[in-house]
C-alpha positions in Angstrom: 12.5 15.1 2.9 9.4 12.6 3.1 9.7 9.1 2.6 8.2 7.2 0.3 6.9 3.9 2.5 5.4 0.8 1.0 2.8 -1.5 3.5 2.6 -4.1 1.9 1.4 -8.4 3.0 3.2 -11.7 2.1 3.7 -15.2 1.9 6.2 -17.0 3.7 7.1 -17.7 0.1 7.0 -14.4 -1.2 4.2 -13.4 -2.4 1.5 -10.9 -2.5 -1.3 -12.6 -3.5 -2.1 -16.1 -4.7 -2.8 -17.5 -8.0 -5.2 -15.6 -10.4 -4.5 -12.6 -8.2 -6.1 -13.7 -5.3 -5.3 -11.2 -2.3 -7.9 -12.8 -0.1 -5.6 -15.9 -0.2 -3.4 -13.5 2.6 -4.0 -13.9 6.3 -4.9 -10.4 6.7 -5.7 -10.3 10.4 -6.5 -7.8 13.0 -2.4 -7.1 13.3 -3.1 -6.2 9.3 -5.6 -4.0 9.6 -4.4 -1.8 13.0 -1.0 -1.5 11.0 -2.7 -0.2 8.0 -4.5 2.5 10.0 -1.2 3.6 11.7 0.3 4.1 8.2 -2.5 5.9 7.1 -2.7 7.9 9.6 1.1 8.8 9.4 0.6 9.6 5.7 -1.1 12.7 3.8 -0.4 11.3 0.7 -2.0 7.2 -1.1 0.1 6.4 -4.2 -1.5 3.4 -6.2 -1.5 1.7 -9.3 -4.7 1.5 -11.4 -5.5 -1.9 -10.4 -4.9 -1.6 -6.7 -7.4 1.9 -7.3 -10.1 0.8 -8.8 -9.5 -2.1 -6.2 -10.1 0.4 -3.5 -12.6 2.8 -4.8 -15.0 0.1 -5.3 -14.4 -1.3 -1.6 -13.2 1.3 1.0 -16.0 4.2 0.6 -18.5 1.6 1.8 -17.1 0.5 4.6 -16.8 3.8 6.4 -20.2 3.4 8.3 -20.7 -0.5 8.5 -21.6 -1.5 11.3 -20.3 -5.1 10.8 -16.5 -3.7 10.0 -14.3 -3.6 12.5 -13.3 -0.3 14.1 -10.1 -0.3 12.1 -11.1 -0.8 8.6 -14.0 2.2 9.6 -11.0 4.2 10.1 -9.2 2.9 7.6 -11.7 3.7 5.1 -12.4 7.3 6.8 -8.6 7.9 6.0 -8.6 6.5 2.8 -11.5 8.9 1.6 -9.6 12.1 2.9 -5.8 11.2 2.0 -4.6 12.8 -1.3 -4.6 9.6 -3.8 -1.8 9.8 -6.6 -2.5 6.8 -9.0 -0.7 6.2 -11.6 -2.0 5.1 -14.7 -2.0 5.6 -18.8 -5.7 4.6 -18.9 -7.7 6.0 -15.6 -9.1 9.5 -15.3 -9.7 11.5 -12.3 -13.6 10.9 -13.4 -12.8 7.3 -13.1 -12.5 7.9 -9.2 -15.8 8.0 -8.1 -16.0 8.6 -4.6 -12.8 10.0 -4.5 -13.0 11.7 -7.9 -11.8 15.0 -5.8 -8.8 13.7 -3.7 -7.5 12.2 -6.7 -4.7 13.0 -9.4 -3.6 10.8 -11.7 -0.5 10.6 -13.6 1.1 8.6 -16.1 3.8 6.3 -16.1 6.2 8.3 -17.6 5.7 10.9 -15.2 5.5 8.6 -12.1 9.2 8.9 -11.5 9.3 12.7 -11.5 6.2 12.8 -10.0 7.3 10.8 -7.0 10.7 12.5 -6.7 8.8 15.6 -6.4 6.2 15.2 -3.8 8.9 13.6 -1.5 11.2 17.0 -2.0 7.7 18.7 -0.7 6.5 19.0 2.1 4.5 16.7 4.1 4.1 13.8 5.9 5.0 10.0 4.2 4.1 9.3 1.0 2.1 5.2 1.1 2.2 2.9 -1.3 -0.7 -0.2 -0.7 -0.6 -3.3 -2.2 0.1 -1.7 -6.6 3.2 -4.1 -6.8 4.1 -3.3 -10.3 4.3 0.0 -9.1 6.3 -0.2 -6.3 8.5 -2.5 -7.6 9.7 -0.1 -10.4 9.9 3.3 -7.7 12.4 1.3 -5.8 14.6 -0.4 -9.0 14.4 3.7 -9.6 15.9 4.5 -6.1 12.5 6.0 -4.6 11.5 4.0 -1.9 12.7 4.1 1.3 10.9 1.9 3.4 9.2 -1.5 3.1 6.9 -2.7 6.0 6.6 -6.6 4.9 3.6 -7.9 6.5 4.8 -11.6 6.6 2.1 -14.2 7.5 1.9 -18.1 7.5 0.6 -19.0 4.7 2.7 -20.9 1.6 0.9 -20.2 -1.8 3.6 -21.4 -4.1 2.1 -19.3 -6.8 1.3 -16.1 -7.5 2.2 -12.4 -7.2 6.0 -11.9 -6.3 5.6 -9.4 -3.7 9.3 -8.4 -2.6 12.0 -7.0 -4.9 15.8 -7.5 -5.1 17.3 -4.6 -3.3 19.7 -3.6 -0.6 17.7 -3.2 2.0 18.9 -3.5 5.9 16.0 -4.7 8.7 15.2 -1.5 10.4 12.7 -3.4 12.6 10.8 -6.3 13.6 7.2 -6.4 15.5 4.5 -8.9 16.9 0.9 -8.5 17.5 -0.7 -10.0 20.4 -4.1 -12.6 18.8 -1.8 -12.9 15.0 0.1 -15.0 13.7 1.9 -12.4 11.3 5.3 -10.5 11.6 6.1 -7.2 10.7 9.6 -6.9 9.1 10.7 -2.8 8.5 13.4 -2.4 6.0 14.9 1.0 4.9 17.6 1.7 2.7 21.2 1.4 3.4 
């Protein structure tokens, strides 16, 4: 069975992005970016909400062959283009994808349970969640997600987007990067 794996960045305070939504607000280092790539590449499957989507349509295509990215996000953004996107979403359309109108299928929140449940009985490698918090939060009060890899960096906002849900989760894990200041906490179901 695949797992379903969120990759996701906090707060020491618990969120995922700031006031107003602000995601920059994150210290999302070097250690951010080479763990993002390793998930990705792990993956054949990028599950999103609408907003993280359009989010990443609009950024990630670009990147692929600047020069002034690092060699990560180039990769990242090579991987992104390629993986199988499932968004889910009562307003998008697969037109809506642009760049990635062809590895995309959207589906509707009705169906995102069922959905999910399915592609994790197929076969595969993991399924990823990035960033979609609204989404991710409801596949795991539904029993879907398996891991969490809590990107945890110092920084207090004291506002914002909560980023982790109630859950019984045990640490599976616990990792440093060399240069960062961030922690990466691995939790998995019990």
């Amino acid at each position: 069975m695949r797992k379903l794996i969120v990759s996701t960045i906090v707060s020491l305070d618990g969120y995922c992005a700031g006031p107003g939504g602000d995601v920059m607000a994150l210290p999302m280092d070097h250690a951010f970016d080479a763990h993002n790539a390793e998930r990705l590449r792990a993956a054949d499957t990028l599950l999103l909400g609408a907003t993280s989507y359009r989010m990443f349509s609009g950024y990630w295509p670009a990147i692929a062959e600047d020069e002034n990215s690092s060699a990560d996000n180039r990769e990242i953004s090579r991987l992104n283009g390629a993986i199988a996107k499932v968004v889910v979403s009562d307003t998008l359309t697969p037109a809506d994808g642009g760049a990635w109108r062809d590895t995309t299928e959207v589906v509707s929140r009705e169906q995102a349970h069922a959905r999910v449940a399915a592609l994790k009985l197929g076969p595969g490698r993991d399924i990823l969640v990035f960033a979609s918090p609204t989404l991710w939060h409801d596949l795991a009060r539904g029993g879907l997600v398996d891991e969490v890899h809590a990107m945890v960096g110092p920084v207090v906002l004291g506002d914002g987007i909560p980023g982790l849900v109630r859950g019984d989760l045990r640490l599976l894990g616990t990792r440093t990067f060399a240069g960062s200041d961030n922690v990466l906490l691995t939790y998995g179901r019990p």
